[in-house]
C-alpha positions in Angstrom: 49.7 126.4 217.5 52.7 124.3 218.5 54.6 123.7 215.1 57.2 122.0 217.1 59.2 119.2 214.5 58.8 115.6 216.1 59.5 112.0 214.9 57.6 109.0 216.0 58.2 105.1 215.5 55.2 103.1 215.3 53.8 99.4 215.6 50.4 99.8 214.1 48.2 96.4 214.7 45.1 95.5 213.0 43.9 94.9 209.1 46.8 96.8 207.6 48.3 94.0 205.4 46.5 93.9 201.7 44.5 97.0 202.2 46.8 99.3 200.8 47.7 100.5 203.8 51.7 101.5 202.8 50.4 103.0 199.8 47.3 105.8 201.9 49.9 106.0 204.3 52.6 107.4 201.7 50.3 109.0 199.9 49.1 111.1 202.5 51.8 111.9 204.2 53.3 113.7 200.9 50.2 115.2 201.0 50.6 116.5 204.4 54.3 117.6 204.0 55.4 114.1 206.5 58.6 112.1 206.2 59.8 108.8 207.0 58.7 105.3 205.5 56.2 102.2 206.1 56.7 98.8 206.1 54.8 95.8 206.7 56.4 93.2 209.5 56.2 89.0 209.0 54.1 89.3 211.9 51.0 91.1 210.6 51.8 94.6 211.8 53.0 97.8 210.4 56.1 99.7 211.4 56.0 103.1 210.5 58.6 106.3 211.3 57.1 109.5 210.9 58.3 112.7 210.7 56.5 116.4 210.9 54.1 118.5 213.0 52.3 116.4 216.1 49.2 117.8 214.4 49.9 116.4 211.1 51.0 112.8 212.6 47.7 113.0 214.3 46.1 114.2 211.2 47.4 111.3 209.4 46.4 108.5 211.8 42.5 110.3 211.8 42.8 109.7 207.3 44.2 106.0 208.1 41.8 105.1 210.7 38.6 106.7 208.6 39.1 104.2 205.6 36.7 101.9 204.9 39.5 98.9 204.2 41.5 99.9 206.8 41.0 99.1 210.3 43.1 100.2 213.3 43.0 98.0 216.2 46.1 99.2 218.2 49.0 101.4 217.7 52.4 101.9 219.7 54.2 104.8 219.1 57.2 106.1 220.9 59.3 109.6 220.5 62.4 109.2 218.7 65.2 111.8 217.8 64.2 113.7 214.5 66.1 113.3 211.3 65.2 116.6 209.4 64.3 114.2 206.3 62.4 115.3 203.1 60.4 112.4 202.0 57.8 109.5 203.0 58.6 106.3 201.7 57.4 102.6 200.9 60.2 100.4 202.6 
């Protein structure tokens, strides 16, 4: 298994505002040893940085996607350089 440290930015689109979406996200994401931070947008998206094993991201976005509040229409994500951080956090 690749455990290769990468760090993604990502516009998440679809019900993620008022479904405790920053909240799961944090929360699992400590659980699943992830930094970086959440945020909602004025537009209706989320922006998201995260931080950790590709597996865990994707790991992450599987719990996110499988909650019954939360639904996932789209998401963008791009490779950015990695920042070696500890935590997740609600911005």
């Amino acid at each position: 298994m690749n455990r290769e440290i990468i760090r993604q930015h990502i516009y998440v689109s679809g019900r993620v505002q008022g479904v405790g979406f920053r909240f799961r996200a944090m929360q699992f994401a400590n659980q699943l040893k992830l930094a970086g931070w959440v945020r909602n947008l004025d537009d209706g998206r989320v922006e998201m940085e995260v931080e950790g094993e590709r597996e865990k991201i994707d790991h992450l976005f599987e719990i996110l996607k499988g909650d019954r509040f939360i639904r996932v229409d789209s998401y963008e994500a791009d490779l950015i350089p990695v920042r070696y951080e500890s935590v997740f956090q609600i911005r």
